[in-house]
N, C-alpha and C positions, 0 to 999 in steps of 0.2 A: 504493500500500500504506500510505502514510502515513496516509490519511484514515478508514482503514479501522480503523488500529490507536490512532487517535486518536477513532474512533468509541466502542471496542470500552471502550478505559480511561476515557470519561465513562460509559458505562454501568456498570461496575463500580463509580465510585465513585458513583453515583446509587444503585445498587440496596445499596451498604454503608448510603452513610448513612441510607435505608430500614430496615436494618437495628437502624443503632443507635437512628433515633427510637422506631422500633418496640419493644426494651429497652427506653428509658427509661419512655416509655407504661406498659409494661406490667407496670415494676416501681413506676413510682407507682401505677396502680391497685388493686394485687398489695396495695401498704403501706398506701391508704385503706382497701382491703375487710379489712384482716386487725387494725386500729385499729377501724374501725365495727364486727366482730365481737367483738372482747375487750370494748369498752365495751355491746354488746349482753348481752354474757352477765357483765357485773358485774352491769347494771344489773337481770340476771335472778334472781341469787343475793342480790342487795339485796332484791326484791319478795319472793322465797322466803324470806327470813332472817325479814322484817316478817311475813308471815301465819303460820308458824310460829311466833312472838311473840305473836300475836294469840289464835292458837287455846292457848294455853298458859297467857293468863290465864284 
């Protein structure tokens, strides 16, 4: 029974710390995509600001 329950708790902490890489992954790419999107849409209300500037002279 020993080997069994010694099975049983390497698989638990295998499949945690699956777990935890898996968060960490997923809240860095979570914080790239939502950084690439804000500088997406400055860089969008910048180009809007200028042609609006443009058409006004």
């Amino acid at each position: 029974m020993g080997i069994v329950t010694k099975a049983g708790d390497w698989s638990f902490k295998a499949f945690t710390a699956g777990l935890g890489l898996a968060t960490i992954y997923l809240t860095t790419t979570f914080s790239v995509n939502v950084y690439r999107g804000l500088s997406w849409h400055n860089a969008q209300s910048k180009l809007e600001m200028e042609q609006s500037e443009e058409q006004s002279d």
